[in-house]
C-alpha positions, 0 to 999 in steps of 0.5 A: 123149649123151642118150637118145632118149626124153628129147629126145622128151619134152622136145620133147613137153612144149614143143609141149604147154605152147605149145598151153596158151598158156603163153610160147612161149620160155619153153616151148622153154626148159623141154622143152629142160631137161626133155629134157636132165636126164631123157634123162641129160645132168645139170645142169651137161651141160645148161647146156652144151648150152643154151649151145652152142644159143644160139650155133647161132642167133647168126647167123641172129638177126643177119640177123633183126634186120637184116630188121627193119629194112626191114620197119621202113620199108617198114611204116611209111613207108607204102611197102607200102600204096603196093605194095598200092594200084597193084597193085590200081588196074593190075589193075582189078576184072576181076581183082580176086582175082588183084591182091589175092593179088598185092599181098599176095604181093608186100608179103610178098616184100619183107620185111614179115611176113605178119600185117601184110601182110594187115592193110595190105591187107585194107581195099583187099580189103573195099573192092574185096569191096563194090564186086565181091560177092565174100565175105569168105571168098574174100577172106581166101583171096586174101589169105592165099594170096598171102602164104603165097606171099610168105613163102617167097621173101622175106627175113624170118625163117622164110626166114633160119632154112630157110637158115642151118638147112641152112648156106645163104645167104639168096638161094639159098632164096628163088630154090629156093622161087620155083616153089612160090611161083608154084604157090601163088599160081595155086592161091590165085586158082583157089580163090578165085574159086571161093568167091568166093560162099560166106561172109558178103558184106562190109557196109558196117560192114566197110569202116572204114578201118584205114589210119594214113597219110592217102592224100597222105602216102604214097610214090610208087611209084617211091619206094616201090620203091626199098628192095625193089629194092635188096635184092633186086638185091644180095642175089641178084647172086652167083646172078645171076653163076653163072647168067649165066657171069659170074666176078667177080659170081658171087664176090660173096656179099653178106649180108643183114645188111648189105644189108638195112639198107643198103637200108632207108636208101635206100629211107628216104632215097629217099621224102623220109623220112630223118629217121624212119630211128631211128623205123623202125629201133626199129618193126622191131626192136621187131617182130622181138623176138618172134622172135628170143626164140623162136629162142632157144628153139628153139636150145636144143630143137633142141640138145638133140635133135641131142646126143641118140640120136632122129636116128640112131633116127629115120633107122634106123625110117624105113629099116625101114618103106621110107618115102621118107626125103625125105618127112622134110623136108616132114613135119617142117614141117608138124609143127612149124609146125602145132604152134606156128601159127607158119611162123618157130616151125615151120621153127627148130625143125624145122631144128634138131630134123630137120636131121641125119637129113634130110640123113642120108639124101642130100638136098641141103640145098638141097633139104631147105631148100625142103622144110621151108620149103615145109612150114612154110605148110601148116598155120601158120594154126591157131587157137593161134597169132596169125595166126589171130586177127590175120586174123580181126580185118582181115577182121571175122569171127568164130571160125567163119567164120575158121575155115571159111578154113583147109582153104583155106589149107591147099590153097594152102600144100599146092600149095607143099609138093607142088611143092617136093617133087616138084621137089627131093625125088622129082625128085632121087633119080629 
C-alpha cells in the first residue's frame, strides 16, 4: 500500500509538468513513478503497479482504436462536411445559430473528435457569420457548444473511458448523458445569440475555404448517413430491448469494438468509397494514437493512487466536512480536465484516480459516469491545451478574443454538469 501523500505528489508532479508543456504521456508516467517510489512502494512494487495499470486500460484502448476507425471515414470521406452542410442549408438563416450548433453536435455525436468537428464547420459558420453579421465570438460559441453536447453522448474516447472507468458498456453513458446533452445544446443557442453582437464581425479575409474535398466529391446525405446509423442502431439495440420489454434483443450486448469498425466499412462501402477503407483506417488510427499514449499514462497514475491510502482518506474528510459525497463526481472532472484542457485526458484520469471513493459513497456507477463525464467539458477549453489553439485557428482569432469565448464555454458545459448532477446524483439520494 502507498502512503497518501505520495499518490498525491506523484499526481501534483504530472498535472504540473503537463501545465509546463512537457509530454503529457511521459508526465503521467513520471508522477506515476515519483508517486509510487517516495509514497513507499520500491522499485520492483513500482514496475508491478505501472504494469497492473497498463493493463486496466487494455480494454478501453481497444474500443479507442475501433472508433477510430469510423472517425476515419466519416472525416475523410467527407461524409461529416455532407452532416454539417444539410444541417445548416434545411434550417435556413433564420435559424442560423441553432443549425450551426446543431451540425457540430451532431458530426461530434457521431464519432468524430471534437477539434475537427469544429474545424469542418467553422468555414459553413464564417460564411453564414458574413452573410447574417453575427460575430465571430457568437460563432465560435455556437460551435464549441454544440460539440461539448456532441462529445458527451458520442462514441469516442472520453466516452468510452467514462464508461469502461465505472465498468460500463458504451451505449449506457451515451443515453445517461443524452438529457445533459440536450440542456447543453439549449444553452449553447440561447448564449449564442445573445452575443451574436459582441466581438469581431467576420471579414471577408476570413472566409478562405479550409475544405480539402471539392463540393462534387462529397457524399450524399443519405450516403453519408449510413455509417452513423449503423453504429448507433446496433450499439444501442441491448437498451432498446430493455426498454421495449423485448427478452432476446435486450440479451443482445454488441461492443463497440466490432460494431465500429463494422460500420465504418459500411458506411465506406455505401458512398462508393470501398477502396479508401486502408486510407482511412490509417487516418484514424493515426488520429487516435495520441490518445491512446495518454491512456497509458493515465492507467499508470491512476494505479498508483487507487494502491495507495488517498481513496479511503479522501472519503474519511469528506464525510467529516458533511459535504454531499456525490459532488466528488463532478468536481473531479472538472479538475482534471481543466488541469490538462483535455475532456479524454481529464475523465481517464479522474476515472481511474476517483473512481474508488465516488462509488464509496453509494453512487451508482451509472450515475458517477455521467457525472464525471458531464464534468469533463466544463472547463476543457483552456489555453494549455490544444483545443484552445486548434479553434482559435478555424475561427481566425487571435489569443484575446479566443480567450473571451471561455467563460461562455464554460456555461454550456456547466449547463451539463449541473443537469447531470441533479438528475443522477441529488435526485438519486432524495
Amino acid at each position: 500500500m502507498i502512503s497518501w501523500w505520495g499518490a498525491l505528489i506523484g499526481l501534483a508532479l504530472a498535472i504540473f509538468l503537463i501545465l509546463r508543456k512537457l509530454d503529457p504521456v511521459y508526465s503521467l508516467l513520471l508522477g506515476a513513478i515519483v508517486g509510487a517510489v517516495i509514497g513507499g512502494a520500491g522499485l520492483e512494487g513500482t514496475i508491478n503497479i505501472l504494469v497492473k495499470g497498463e493493463q486496466s486500460v487494455m480494454g478501453t484502448v481497444l474500443r479507442v482504436l475501433a472508433a477510430g476507425m469510423l472517425a476515419g471515414v466519416m472525416m475523410e470521406s467527407g461524409a461529416a462536411e455532407t452532416l454539417a452542410r444539410t444541417i445548416v442549408n434545411k434550417f435556413g438563416d433564420r435559424l442560423a445559430i441553432f443549425a450551426l450548433a446543431l451540425a457540430t453536435m451532431v458530426i461530434t455525436a457521431v464519432g468524430v473528435f471534437i477539434p475537427v468537428a469544429v474545424l469542418i464547420v467553422a468555414p459553413i459558420a464564417l460564411e453564414v457569420g458574413r452573410n447574417m453579421h453575427i460575430s465571430k465570438l457568437s460563432l465560435l460559441v455556437a460551435l464549441s457548444g454544440g460539440g461539448k453536447a456532441g462529445n458527451i453522448i458520442s462514441p469516442n474516447a472520453n466516452t468510452i473511458a467514462a464508461a469502461k472507468g465505472f465498468g460500463l458498456e458504451l451505449s449506457q453513458v451515451m443515453i445517461a448523458d443524452f438529457i445533459p446533452a440536450v440542456i447543453a445544446l439549449i444553452v449553447t443557442v440561447v448564449v449564442a445569440r445573445m452575443i451574436r453582437k459582441k466581438g469581431r464581425a467576420v471579414l471577408e479575409e476570413d472566409l478562405e475555404d479550409s475544405t480539402t474535398i471539392k463540393q462534387s466529391d462529397l457524399p450524399t446525405f443519405k450516403q453519408a448517413i449510413v455509417a452513423p446509423v449503423i453504429a448507433i442502431v446496433l450499439l444501442l439495440l441491448g437498451p432498446i430491448g430493455t426498454i421495449c420489454h423485448l427478452p432476446l434483443l435486450a440479451k443482445v450486448n454488441l461492443d463497440a469494438t466490432y460494431v465500429l469498425p463494422f460500420a465504418a466499412i459500411i458506411g465506406a462501402l455505401a458512398m462508393g468509397k470501398g477502396e479508401k477503407i486502408k486510407s482511412y483506417a490509417q487516418t484514424g488510427v493515426s488520429r487516435m494514437t495520441g490518445v491512446v499514449m495518454i491512456l497509458i499514462g493515465a492507467g499508470a497514475i491512476g494505479a498508483t493512487i487507487t494502491a495507495s491510502t488517498f481513496p479511503e482518506l479522501l472519503i474519511a474528510l469528506i464525510k467529516a466536512s458533511h459535504v454531499p459525497g456525490v459532488l466528488l463526481a463532478p468536481l473531479s472532472g472538472i479538475l482534471m480536465a481543466g488541469a490538462t484542457a483535455s475532456t479524454s485526458t481529464g475523465v481517464i484520469l479522474a476515472t481511474g484516480s476517483f473512481a474508488k471513493s465516488i462509488l464509496g459513497f453509494g453512487v451508482a456507477p451509472l450515475a458517477a459516469a455521467a457525472m464525471v463525464h458531464t464534468g469533463a467539458i466544463v472547463i476543457d477549453q483552456l489555453p494549455q491545451g490544444n483545443y484552445f489553439h486548434v479553434t482559435a485557428n478555424a475561427m481566425h482569432m487571435d489569443i484575446k478574443e479566443r480567450s473571451q469565448g471561455i467563460f461562455y464555454e464554460f456555461l454550456v458545459g456547466g449547463s451539463a454538469m449541473l443537469t447531470a448532477t441533479i438528475l443522477y446524483g441529488f435526485l438519486h439520494f432524495l
